[in-house]
N, C-alpha and C positions, 0 to 999 in steps of 0.2 A: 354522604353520611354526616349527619350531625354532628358537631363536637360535643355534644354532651349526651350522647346514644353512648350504652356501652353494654357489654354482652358479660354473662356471668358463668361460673360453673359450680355445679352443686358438688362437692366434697365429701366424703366423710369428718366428722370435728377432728381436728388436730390436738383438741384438749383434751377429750375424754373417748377418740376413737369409738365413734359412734356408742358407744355402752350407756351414756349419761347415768350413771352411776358415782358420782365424783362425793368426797368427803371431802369437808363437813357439809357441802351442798345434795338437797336431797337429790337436784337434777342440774344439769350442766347449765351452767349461764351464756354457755359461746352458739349451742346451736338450738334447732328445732325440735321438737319430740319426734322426730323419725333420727335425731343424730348426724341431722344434715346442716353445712353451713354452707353459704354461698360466699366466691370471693370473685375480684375483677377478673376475665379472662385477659390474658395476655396476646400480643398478636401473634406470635411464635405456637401457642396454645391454637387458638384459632385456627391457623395454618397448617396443623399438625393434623386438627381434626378436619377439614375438609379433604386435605391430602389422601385420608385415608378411609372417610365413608362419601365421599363425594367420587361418582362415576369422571369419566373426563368429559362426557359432553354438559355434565353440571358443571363441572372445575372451569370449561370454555367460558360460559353463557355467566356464572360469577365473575370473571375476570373482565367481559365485556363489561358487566355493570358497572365493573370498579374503575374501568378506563373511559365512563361517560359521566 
């Protein structure tokens, strides 16, 4: 993997909790018009989510990739 490849996760805003309703701004400056911001996934993050939507012959067949 690259070092400058990096994986993201979409969130709800942490500023205006998706509502974008924020005063005195008419709409939120931190996210998108869905209420969504994106920040860096973490590898723990990462880990957490294959652990638990990845089968184990996907979690295998990952693990081989990451050891070549």
């Amino acid at each position: 993997m690259a070092a400058d490849t990096k994986i993201y996760l979409r969130v709800t805003c942490t500023f205006c909790r998706g509502k974008r309703d924020m005063m005195p701004y008419t709409t939120c400056p931190y996210c998108n018009r869905n209420g969504d911001e994106y920040i860096e996934a973490s590898l723990g993050a990462i880990a957490t989510y294959c652990k638990e939507h990845l089968t184990e012959d996907e979690l295998n067949k990952l693990k081989n990739l990451l050891d070549n």
